[in-house]
SERO-4910 file (N, C-alpha, C, O; in steps of 0.05 Angstrom, whole numbers):
BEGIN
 pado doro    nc1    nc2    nc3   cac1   cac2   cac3    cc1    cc2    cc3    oc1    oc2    oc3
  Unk    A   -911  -1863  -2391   -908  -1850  -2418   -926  -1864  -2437   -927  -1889  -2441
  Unk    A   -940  -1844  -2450   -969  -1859  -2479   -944  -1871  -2497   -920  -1864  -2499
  Unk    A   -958  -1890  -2507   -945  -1887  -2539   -955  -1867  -2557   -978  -1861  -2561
  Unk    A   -932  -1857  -2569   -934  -1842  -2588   -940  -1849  -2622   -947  -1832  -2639
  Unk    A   -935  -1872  -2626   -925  -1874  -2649   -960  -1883  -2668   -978  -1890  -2653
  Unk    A   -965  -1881  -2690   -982  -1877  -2702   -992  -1913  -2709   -974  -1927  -2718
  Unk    A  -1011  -1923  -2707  -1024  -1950  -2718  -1038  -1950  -2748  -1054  -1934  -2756
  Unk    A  -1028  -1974  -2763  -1035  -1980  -2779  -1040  -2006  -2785  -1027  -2023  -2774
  Unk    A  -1057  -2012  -2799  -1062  -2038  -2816  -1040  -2049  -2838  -1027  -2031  -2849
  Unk    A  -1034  -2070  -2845  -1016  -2081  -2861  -1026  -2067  -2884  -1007  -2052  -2888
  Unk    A  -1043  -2062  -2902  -1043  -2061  -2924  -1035  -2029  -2929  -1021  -2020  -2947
  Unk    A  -1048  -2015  -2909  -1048  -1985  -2909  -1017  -1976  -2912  -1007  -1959  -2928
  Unk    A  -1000  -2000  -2886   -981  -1988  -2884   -955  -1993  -2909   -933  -1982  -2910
  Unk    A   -966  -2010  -2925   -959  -2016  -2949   -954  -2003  -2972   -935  -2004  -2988
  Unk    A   -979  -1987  -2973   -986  -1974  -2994   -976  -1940  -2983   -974  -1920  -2997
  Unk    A   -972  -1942  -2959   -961  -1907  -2947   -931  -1914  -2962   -921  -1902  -2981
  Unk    A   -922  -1935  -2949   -892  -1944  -2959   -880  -1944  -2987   -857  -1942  -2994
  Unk    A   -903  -1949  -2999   -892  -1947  -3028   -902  -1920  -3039   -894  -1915  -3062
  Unk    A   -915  -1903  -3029   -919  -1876  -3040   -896  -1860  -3030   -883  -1848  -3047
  Unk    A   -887  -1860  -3004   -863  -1849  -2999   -830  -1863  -3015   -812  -1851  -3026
  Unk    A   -833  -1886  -3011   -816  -1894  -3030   -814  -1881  -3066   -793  -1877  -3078
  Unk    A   -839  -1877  -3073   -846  -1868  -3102   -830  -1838  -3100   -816  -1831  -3119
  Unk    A   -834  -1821  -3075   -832  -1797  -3070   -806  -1789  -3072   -796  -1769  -3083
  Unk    A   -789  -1816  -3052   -762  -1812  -3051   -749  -1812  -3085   -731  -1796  -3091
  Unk    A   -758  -1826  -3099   -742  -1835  -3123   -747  -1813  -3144   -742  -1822  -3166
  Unk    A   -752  -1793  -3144   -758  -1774  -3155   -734  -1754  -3148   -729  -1736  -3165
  Unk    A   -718  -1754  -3124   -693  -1741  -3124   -698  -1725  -3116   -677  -1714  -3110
  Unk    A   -724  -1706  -3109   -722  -1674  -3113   -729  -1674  -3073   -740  -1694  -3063
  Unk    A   -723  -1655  -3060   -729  -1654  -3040   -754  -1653  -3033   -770  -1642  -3048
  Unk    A   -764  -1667  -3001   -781  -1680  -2999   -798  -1655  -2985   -785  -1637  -2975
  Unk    A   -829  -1654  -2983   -842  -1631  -2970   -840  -1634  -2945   -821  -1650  -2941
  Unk    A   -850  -1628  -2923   -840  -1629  -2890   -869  -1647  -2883   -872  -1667  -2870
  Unk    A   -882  -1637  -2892   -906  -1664  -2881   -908  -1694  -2893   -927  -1709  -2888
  Unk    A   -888  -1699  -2908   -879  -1720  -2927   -857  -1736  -2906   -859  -1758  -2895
  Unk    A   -836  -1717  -2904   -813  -1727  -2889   -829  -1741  -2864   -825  -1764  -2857
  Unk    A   -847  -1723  -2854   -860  -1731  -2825   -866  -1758  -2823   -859  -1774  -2806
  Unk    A   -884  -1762  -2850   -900  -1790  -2858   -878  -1817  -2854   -880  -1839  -2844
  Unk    A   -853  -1800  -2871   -837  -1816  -2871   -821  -1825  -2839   -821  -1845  -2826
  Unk    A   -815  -1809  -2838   -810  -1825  -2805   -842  -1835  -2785   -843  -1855  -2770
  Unk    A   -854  -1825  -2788   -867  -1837  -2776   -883  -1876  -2779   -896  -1890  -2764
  Unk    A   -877  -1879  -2798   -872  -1902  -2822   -848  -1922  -2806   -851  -1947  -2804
  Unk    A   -833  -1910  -2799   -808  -1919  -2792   -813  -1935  -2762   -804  -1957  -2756
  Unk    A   -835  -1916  -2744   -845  -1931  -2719   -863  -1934  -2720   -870  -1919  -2701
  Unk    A   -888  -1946  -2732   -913  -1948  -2739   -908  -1977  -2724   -889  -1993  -2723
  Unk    A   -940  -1973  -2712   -953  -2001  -2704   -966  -2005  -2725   -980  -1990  -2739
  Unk    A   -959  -2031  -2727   -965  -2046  -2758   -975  -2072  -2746   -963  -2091  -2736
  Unk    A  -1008  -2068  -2750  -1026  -2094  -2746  -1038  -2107  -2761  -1042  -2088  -2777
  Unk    A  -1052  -2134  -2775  -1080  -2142  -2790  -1092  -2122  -2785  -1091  -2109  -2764
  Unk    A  -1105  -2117  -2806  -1125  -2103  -2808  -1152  -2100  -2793  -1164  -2080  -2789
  Unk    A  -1160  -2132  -2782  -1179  -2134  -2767  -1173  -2125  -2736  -1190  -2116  -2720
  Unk    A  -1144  -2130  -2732  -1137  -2106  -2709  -1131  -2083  -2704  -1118  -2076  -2684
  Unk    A  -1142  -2067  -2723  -1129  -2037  -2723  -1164  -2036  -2702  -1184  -2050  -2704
  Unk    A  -1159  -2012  -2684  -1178  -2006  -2663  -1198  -1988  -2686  -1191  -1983  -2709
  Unk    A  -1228  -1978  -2671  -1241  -1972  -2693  -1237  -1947  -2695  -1240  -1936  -2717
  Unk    A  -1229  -1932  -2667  -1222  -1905  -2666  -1188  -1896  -2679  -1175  -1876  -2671
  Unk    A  -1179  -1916  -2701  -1159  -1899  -2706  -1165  -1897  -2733  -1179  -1912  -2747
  Unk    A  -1148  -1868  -2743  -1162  -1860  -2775  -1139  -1880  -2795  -1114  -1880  -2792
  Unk    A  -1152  -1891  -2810  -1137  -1907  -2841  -1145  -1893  -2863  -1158  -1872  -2863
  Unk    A  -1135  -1909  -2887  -1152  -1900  -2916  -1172  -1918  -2913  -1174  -1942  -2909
  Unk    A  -1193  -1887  -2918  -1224  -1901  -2923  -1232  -1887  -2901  -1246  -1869  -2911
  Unk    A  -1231  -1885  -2880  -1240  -1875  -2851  -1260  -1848  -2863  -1252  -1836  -2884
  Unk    A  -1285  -1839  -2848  -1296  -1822  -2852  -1291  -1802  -2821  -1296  -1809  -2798
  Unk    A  -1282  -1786  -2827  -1265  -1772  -2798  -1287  -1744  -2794  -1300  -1734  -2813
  Unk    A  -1288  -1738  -2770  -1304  -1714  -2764  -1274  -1704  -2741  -1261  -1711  -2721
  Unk    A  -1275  -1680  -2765  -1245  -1662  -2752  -1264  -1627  -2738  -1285  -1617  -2745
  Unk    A  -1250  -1621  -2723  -1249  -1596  -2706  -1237  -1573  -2717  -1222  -1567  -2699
  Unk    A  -1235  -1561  -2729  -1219  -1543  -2739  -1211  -1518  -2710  -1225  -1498  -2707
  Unk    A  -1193  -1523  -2695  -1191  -1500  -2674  -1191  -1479  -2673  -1202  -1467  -2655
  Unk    A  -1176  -1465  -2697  -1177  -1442  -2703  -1205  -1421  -2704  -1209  -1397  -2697
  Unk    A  -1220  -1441  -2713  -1253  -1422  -2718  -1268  -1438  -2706  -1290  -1428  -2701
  Unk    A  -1264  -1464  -2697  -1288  -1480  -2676  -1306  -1499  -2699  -1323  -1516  -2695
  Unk    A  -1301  -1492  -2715  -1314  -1504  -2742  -1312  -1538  -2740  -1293  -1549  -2730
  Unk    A  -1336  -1554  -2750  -1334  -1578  -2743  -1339  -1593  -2769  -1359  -1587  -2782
  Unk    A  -1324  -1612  -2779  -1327  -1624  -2809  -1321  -1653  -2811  -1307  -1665  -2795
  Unk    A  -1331  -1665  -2831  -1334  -1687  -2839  -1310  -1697  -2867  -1314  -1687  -2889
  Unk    A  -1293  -1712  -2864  -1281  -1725  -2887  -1278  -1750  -2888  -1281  -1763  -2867
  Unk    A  -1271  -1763  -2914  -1257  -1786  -2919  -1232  -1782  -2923  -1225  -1762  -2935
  Unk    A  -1215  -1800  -2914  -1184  -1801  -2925  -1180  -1825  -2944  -1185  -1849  -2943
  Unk    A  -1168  -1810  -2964  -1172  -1820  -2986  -1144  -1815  -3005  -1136  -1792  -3005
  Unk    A  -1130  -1837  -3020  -1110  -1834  -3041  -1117  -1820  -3053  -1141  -1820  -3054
  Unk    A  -1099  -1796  -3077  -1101  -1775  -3089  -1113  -1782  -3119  -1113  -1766  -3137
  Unk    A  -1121  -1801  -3120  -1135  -1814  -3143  -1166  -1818  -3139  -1181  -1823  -3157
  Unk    A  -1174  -1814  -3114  -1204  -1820  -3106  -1211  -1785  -3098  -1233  -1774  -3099
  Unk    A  -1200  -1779  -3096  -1205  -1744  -3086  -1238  -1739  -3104  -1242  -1753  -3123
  Unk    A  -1255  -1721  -3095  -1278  -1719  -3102  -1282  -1684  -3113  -1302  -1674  -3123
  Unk    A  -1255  -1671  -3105  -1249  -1643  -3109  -1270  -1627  -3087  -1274  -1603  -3088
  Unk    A  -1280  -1642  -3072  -1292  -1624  -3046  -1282  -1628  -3018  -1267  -1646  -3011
  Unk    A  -1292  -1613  -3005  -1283  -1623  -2974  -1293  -1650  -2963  -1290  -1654  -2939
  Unk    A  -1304  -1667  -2976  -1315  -1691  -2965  -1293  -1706  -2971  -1298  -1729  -2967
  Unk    A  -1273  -1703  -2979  -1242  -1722  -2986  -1221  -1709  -2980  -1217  -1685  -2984
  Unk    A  -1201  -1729  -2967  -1176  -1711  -2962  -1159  -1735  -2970  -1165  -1759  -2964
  Unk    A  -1135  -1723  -2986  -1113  -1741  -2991  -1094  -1753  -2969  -1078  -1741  -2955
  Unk    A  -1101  -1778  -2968  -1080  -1782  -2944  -1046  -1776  -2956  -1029  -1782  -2939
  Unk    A  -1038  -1768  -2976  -1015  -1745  -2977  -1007  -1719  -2982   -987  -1708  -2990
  Unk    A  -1038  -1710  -2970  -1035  -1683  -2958  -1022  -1666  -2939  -1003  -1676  -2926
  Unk    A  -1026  -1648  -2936  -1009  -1641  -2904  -1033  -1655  -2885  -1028  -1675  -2871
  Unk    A  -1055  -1645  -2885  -1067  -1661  -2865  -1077  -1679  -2865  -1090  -1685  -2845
  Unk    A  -1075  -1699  -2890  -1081  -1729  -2884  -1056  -1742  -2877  -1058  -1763  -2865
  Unk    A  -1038  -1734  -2881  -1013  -1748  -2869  -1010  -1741  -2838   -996  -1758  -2826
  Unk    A  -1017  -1725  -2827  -1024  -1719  -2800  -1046  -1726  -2788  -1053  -1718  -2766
  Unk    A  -1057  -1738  -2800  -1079  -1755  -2792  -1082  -1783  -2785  -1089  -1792  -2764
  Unk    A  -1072  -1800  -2816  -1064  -1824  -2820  -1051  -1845  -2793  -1031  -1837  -2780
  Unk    A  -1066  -1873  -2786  -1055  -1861  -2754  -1060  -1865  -2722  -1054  -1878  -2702
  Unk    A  -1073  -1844  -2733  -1075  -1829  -2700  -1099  -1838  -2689  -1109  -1856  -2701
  Unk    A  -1111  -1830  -2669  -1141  -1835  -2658  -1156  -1818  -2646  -1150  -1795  -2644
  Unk    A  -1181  -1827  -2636  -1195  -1801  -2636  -1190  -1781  -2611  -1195  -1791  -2590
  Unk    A  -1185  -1763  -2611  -1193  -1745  -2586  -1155  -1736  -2584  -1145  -1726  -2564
  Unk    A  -1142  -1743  -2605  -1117  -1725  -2610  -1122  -1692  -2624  -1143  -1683  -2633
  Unk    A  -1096  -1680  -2621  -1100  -1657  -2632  -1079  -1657  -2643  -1058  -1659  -2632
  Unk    A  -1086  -1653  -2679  -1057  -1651  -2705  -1057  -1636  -2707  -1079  -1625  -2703
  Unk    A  -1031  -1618  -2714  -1026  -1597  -2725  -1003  -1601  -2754   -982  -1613  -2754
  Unk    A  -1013  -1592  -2768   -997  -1593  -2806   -985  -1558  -2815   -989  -1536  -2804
  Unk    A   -972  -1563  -2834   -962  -1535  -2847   -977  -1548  -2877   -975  -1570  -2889
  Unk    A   -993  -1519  -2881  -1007  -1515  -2905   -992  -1489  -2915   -981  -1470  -2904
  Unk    A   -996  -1498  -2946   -987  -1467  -2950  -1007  -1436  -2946  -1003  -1415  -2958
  Unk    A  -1023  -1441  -2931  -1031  -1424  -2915  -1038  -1414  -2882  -1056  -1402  -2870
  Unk    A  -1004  -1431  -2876  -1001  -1434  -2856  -1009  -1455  -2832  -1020  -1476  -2840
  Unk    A  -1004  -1453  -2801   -995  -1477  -2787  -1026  -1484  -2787  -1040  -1463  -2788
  Unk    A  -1040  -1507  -2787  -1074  -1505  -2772  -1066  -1523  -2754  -1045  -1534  -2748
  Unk    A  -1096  -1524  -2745  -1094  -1547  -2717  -1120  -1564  -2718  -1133  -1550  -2734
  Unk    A  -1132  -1581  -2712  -1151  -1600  -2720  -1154  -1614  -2690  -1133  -1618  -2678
  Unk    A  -1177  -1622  -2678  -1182  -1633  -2664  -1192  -1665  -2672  -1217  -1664  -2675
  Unk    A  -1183  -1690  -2676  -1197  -1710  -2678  -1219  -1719  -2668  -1213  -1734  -2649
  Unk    A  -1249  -1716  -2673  -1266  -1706  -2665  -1277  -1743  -2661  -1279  -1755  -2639
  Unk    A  -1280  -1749  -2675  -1284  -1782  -2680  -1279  -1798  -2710  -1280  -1782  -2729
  Unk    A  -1275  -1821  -2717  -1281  -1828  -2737  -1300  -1845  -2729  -1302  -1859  -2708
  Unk    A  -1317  -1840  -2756  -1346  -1833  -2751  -1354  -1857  -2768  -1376  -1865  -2761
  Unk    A  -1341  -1873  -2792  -1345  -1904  -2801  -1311  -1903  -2811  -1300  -1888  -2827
  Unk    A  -1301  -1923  -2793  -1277  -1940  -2803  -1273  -1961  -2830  -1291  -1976  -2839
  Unk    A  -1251  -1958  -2838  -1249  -1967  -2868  -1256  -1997  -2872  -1257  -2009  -2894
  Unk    A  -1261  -2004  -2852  -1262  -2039  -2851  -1287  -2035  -2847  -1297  -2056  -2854
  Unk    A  -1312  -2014  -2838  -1334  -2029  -2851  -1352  -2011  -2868  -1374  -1999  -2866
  Unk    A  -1333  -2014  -2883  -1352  -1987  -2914  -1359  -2015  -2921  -1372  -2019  -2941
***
């Protein structure tokens, strides 16, 4: 049996922790790719930073995703909702699909609920890891 559970760096997993924490304290029910984050938080491999492998995506990671649906092939950064660039070259890692991203490694396949429904994403590679921007 793989492990399943998603890898992170100490600082990343820090800063996921206190955004969902921020999220919880607001009272209002939580979105479903939020909740996900949130448990998944709960079993996270939590390493130094200098040991997170290079193929798994963090904040900062420049990711080349698959889009399955159309075969379409793209380039992002995952990025806090404060660095967002308002194009597709940034994705919020508390998006639906940066939280389904956040993580994982390359050559998985995520699937998120957008409000335009389920997509599916092939982790295609990350293509420069956050540790060496």
């Amino acid at each position: 049996m793989s492990d399943t559970r998603i890898i992170l760096g100490l600082p990343d997993y820090r800063r996921l922790s206190g955004a969902v924490a921020a999220v919880k304290a607001k009272r209002r029910p939580m979105e479903l790719h939020m909740k996900k984050l949130a448990q998944e938080l709960e079993t996270a491999n939590i390493v130094e930073g200098d040991e997170l492998p290079e193929n798994a995506v963090a904040i900062g990671s420049v990711i080349q995703l698959l889009d399955m649906e159309n075969g379409e092939a793209f380039e992002t950064k995952l990025v806090f909702p404060a660095e967002l660039d308002g194009t597709q070259a940034t994705t919020s890692v508390l998006s639906p699909i940066g939280a389904a991203m956040i993580g994982k490694r390359s050559g998985k396949i995520i699937s998120c609920v957008t409000p335009s429904g389920e997509k599916r994403f092939k982790l295609e590679g990350v293509l420069l890891s956050a540790e060496n921007q």
